[in-house]
Steps between C-alpha positions, in 0.01 A plus 500: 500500500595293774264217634668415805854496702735473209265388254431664189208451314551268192397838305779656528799507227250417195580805292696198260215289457167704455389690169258629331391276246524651114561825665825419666650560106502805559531592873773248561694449766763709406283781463329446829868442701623888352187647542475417875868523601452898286274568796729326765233270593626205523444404868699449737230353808551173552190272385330761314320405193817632184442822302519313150236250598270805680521642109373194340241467746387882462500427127300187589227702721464724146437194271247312740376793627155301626705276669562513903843514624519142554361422161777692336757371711423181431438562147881558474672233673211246437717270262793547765502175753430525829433915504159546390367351891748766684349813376587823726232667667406808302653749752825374396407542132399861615795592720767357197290768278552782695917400520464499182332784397402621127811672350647179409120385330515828323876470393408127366209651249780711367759288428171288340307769339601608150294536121418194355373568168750407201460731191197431304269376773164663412405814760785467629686770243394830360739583185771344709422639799443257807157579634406475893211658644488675909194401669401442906327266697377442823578215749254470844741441855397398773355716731755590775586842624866483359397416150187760490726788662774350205284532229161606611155414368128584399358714767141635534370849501547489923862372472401129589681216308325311230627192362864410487861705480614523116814467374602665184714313203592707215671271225667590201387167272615388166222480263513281292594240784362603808822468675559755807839679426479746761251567822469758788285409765336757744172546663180676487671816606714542241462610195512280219647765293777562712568118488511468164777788407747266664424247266639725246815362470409168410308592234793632301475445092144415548175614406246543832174523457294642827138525568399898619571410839869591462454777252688798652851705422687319777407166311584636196843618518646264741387215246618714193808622700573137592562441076106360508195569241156502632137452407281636732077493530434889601213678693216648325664843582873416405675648229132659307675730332733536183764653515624340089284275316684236357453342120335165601209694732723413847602860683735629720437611849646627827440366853649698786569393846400778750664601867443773693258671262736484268607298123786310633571266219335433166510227242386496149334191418312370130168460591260145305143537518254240375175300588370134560238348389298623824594839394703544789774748399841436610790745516886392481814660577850413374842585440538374193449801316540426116212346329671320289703328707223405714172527346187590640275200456816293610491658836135500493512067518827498689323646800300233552761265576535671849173287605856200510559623794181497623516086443816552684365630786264270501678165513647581765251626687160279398732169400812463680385689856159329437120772473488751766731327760680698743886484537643287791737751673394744813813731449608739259838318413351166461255646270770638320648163479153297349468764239880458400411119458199544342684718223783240483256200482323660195824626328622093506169448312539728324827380376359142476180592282748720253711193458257234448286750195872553403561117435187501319481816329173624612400873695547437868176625549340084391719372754268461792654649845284340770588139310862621477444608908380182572757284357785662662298462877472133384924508420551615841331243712592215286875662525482426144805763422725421772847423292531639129408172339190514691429896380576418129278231531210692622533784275485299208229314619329794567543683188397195252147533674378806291198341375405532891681833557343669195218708550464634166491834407406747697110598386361874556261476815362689755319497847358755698674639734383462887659388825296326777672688786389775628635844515728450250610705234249393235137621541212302595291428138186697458182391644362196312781465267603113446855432459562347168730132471830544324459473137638578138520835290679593197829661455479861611435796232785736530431878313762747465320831606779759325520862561583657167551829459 
């Protein structure tokens, strides 16, 4: 960016110098430099704002994602003299996003993304098996004709637009460690089905568990096909009927995908049925076959653990982008970009949380991530990591503060479950029914139901 005749702004030429606080461990420099010169966007206009300090500040717009533009500029070179009173105007933020464009964000989360979990962590492993869980979410855009045509959004019965565009994430996430190793990102008109069979491939040597969203054939075979097991929640009408009763009460099924009025593929599946304590029945399907390599009442538990991803979902979505707020970017490609952050942001965390319970031998799940969150915003505008002496320091600082970290562990609770805006895709509560505060239960009540011959 240029400020006048031959003058360039004092911006300009500070991809050396800025960072990312305790984040920058892992999307360094080096990182940044490959991942924009694989895109060939390094920039060659003269006075524009530099690709590798456009990705820390993208990264930056994820982490304070409250903050305005000049609040997260400043945020970053705040503990540089003499920059944090020349901010650019936020056009120039906006055109140096759009140059930059979110292939190179996306490439960064994959050079970054990867299982965390050592052997032994607890969820993280079934009978050696590394356990991740596929689950969606929803992020509101702003409401632009570009991003609803993109990704489209509620409408009423008449056509009219309610609320907000959607964007769709569909994340493959470690269990046991809420890390994101893998993430598609569409919109309300796709399906999240079809986004999750190319997650496939990431997910091989592990055991996925899925909600019955995603229970289909497709699902089913590209997972399997990709060298995957699955754990899937099915339909009341999936899979009713035997086709061989097995010795531990478990049964095996078919489910067929249909085309053109006809069987085009079929699968045969084991089917788990049992109850809660509500007496809520619930019906599983796996391709683990043998019962006594994989037990019944083992697989019973173990699907529970795909509620991790749930608390995935929502750090990132309730804690890191902040309750209901709406993403900052009016087109598709920039929206693209935030998400990419957001994921990258989280998977640092992610990392961070892992290695702190690591140094202290406890279940990630105690280490608390909004404390964790805001420690590493502080690291940033104090420039606290700035040179590797600096980082060391921080981390260690960081990590002997578990008494303040800890949360304990994790108790059995509950709330009801409501949303305050409208039209969404939970129900309005019956007439004169109070909504209850959050509070404790006991463990659930698990009962086999076999089918015995």
């Amino acid at each position: 960016m240029v400020v006048g005749p031959g003058v360039v702004h004092s911006w300009v030429g500070l991809s050396d110098q800025v960072r990312l606080g305790a984040l920058t461990r892992w999307v360094t420099p080096e990182l940044v430099d490959e991942a924009v010169a694989a895109h060939g966007r390094q920039g060659k206009k003269p006075g524009a704002l530099p690709a590798g300090l456009m990705v820390y500040f993208v990264l930056a717009l994820a982490l304070f994602h409250q903050d305005s533009y000049d609040d997260v500029a400043e945020n970053l070179v705040s503990a540089i003299p003499g920059l944090s009173g020349q901010i650019p105007n936020k056009s120039s933020f906006t055109r140096a996003r759009q140059r930059l464009g979110p292939q190179v964000l996306e490439t960064v989360f994959r050079e970054v993304g990867g299982p965390l979990a050592l052997a032994g962590l607890t969820g993280s492993f079934y009978r050696g098996i590394r356990v991740a869980a596929v689950d969606g979410f929803y992020l509101d855009a702003p409401d632009t004709a570009a991003n609803r045509a993109a990704f489209g959004g509620q409408v009423a019965k008449d056509g009219t637009p309610l609320a907000f565009p959607q964007v769709r994430v569909v994340t493959l996430s470690e269990a046991g460690t809420h890390a994101v190793l893998d993430a598609r990102i569409g919109g309300l008109v796709d399906g999240e089905q079809d986004l999750a069979v190319s997650l496939a491939a990431s997910a091989r040597d592990m055991l996925v568990i899925m909600d019955r969203g995603f229970i289909g054939v497709n699902v089913w075979r590209v997972f399997t096909g990709a060298g995957a097991h699955v754990l899937i929640r099915a339909k009341s009408n999936t899979a009713r009927t035997p086709v061989e009763h097995l010795p531990d009460g478990t049964y095996l099924a078919t489910i067929s995908q249909w085309a053109g009025g006809r069987v085009v593929h079929t699968v045969t599946v084991r089917v788990v049925e049992y109850q809660i304590e509500d007496g809520k029945m619930i019906r599983l399907l796996t391709d683990l076959l043998d019962p006594a390599t994989a037990p019944a009442e083992e697989l019973a538990a173990l699907y529970h653990e795909r509620w991790e991803a749930e608390l995935s979902n929502r750090q990132i979505k309730t804690y890191q982008r902040g309750p209901q707020e709406i993403l900052r970017s009016s087109t598709p490609d920039l929206v693209r970009q935030e998400v990419w952050a957001h994921l990258i942001v989280h998977h640092c965390l992610s990392r961070l949380i892992v290695e702190i319970a690591g140094q202290h031998t406890v279940d990630p799940d105690r280490i608390s991530f909004v404390k964790v969150l805001k420690a590493v915003r502080r690291s940033v505008i104090q420039n606290a990591t700035s040179t590797p002496r600096k980082l060391g320091r921080f981390l260690a600082s960081l990590a002997s503060k578990l008494r303040k970290l800890d949360i304990g562990p994790r108790r059995d609770r509950e709330a009801d479950r409501l949303v305050k805006r409208v039209k969404l895709k939970y129900a309005d509560p019956p007439k004169g029914w109070k909504r209850q505060p959050t509070r404790r239960i006991p463990p659930k009540i698990i009962t086999l139901l076999p089918r015995l011959l």
